[in-house]
C-alpha positions in Angstrom: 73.3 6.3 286.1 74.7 5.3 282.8 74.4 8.8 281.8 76.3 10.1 284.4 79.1 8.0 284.2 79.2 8.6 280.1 79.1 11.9 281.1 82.1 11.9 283.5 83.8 10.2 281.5 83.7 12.6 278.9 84.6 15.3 281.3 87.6 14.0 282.4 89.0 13.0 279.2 88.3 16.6 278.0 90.0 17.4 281.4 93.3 15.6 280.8 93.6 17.1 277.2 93.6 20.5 278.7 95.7 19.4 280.9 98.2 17.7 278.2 98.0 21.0 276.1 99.0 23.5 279.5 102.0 20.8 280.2 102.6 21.7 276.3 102.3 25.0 276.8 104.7 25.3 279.8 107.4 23.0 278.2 107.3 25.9 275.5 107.9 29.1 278.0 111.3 27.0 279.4 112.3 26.6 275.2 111.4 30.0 274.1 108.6 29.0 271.7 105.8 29.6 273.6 103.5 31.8 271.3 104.4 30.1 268.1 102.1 28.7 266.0 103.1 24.9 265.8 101.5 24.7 261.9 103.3 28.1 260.3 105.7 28.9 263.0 104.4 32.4 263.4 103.3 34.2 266.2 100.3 33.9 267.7 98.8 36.8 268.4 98.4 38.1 272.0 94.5 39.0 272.6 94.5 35.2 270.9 97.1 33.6 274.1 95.2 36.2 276.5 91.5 34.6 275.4 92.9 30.8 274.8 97.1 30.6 276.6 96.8 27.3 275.9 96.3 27.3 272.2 99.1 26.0 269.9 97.7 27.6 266.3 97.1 30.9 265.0 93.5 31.9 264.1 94.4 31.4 260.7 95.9 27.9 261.4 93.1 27.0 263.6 90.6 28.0 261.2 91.5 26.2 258.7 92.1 22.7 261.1 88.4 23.5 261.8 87.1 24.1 258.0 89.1 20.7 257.2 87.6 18.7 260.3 83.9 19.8 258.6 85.0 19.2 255.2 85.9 15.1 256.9 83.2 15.0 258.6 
């Protein structure tokens, strides 16, 4: 039981960050910067938005969040 609830909790807190980052994402279509990267400010490339059209960095931005998030932790 405490499991479960750990577990849904998790879920819906993963949940309302997608959410947060497709409100983002729409908020960005209505200013014309949807498909910018929000670390280099260029564009993200489109099998990248087709695969991920929530995503907010580049490959090459992303990759390196995620190389200095290891390198923290």
């Amino acid at each position: 039981s405490e499991y479960l609830q750990s577990f849904t909790f998790r879920l819906r807190g993963r949940e309302k960050f997608l959410l947060e980052k497709i409100d983002r994402s729409l908020e960005k279509i209505t200013t014309n910067e949807f498909g910018l990267c929000d670390e280099c400010a260029e564009e993200i490339s489109i099998k990248r938005l087709e695969a991920r059209p929530e995503t907010n960095l580049c490959i090459r931005c992303k990759e390196d969040q995620e190389r200095a998030e290891k390198d923290y932790s």
